[in-house]
Structures are given as C-alpha cells and as structure tokens.
C-alpha angles and dihedrals in degrees: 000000000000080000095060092036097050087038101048114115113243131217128230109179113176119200112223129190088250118015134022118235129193134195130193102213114191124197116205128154097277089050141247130003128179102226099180145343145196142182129197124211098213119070118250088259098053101039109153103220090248083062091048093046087060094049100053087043085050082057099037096049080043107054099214126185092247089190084064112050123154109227122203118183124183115269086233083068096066142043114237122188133167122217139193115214144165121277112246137135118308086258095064098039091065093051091045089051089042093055081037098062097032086070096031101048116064083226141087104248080236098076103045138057116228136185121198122197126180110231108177109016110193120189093268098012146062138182118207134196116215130185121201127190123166117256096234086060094055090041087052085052096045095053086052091053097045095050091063095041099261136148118195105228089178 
C-alpha cells in the first residue's frame, strides 16, 4: 500500500492564458523524474475534441493518480498583496486581514477565494502574503477538471 502510494506518477497541469500543459512526475527514491509531458495550443475553454481526446489519452498512457492533481494558474489570474499588520492571536489576525482585503481587493469578498500566509512575523508586527482569484475562475477550472475525472490536490 505505502509502495503504490509513494510510486504513483503524479499530474501538474498549468493553465495558461492561451494554451493548457501537462507534466507525469514520477517519485521514486532517488527523487523526482519528469516521465511526459504535453501542451495544448488551445486554452482549457476553447479544446477541440481532438485536443481533449490527447489529453485524456496523456492521462490514461500515463496512469496518473487523478485524486492528486497539481493545479498552476497565471499570475494574471489572481490578486496577490502583501500587508503589513499588527501581531496579535490567530483569531485577530483573520479578522484584521479580513477588514484588510475588503478595502485592498475591487471585489466583494463574496465573489473570490483567497488564501493568506505570514511570512515574517515581528513582536508587534506581521507581513502576509494573500492571494485572490475570482471564484468564477476556480469554478471554470474545476468543471475542466471534472470533465476528465480529476480532483486538484494542490
């Protein structure tokens, strides 16, 4: 069981503005090998079904754990800020980036997903990172991925 688990190859598909690529990645003990790769030329959106034909049989010839999928999106895609705050418990920090975001991103907080990380805490101060993409955009990506079986792990 831990065998198949830790040697099963692994999918990265990045969504580009233009075009869709794929990478097998297969871990093994000595580390990471690419095993195969493809890129479309139409965007996700616009596949002919030639074009969606390759890719399933990229993932099928591939074997591919499709419950573990590594998902890339362009930058152009998300917001991303940087903010400096005050230190406080978890609890307020949440609510600080919350109030934060509500007057930094042009969207109601309603309509996107975000994800917030500290990345240098100070006694009375912190700076986090946040990252904002509509929700329309993750829900596009997840009815691609649902069409061909997938699940994003990442």
């Amino acid at each position: 069981m831990l065998k198949n688990r830790f040697f099963k190859n692994t999918l990265g598909i990045e969504f580009r503005k233009d075009s869709l690529a794929a990478v097998c990645l297969k871990k093994d003990l000595t580390g990471v090998k690419l095993v195969s790769s493809i890129t479309i030329p139409s965007g996700y959106d616009s596949l002919t079904g030639d074009e969606m034909s390759d890719f399933r049989r990229f993932i099928a010839q591939n074997k591919v754990d499709a419950k573990r999928v590594s998902v890339s999106i362009p930058l152009e895609w998300s917001l991303v800020k940087f903010m400096d705050i005050p230190s406080a418990g978890e609890d307020a920090v949440n609510q600080l980036l919350h109030y934060e975001l509500e007057r930094h991103i042009p969207f109601s907080l309603d309509d996107v997903y975000h994800a917030s990380r500290i990345v240098e805490k100070g006694s009375d101060r912190c700076s986090v990172a946040t990252v904002v993409v509509q929700r329309e955009v993750i829900e596009k990506v997840n009815e691609f991925l649902k069409k061909l079986y997938l699940q994003p792990a990442i």
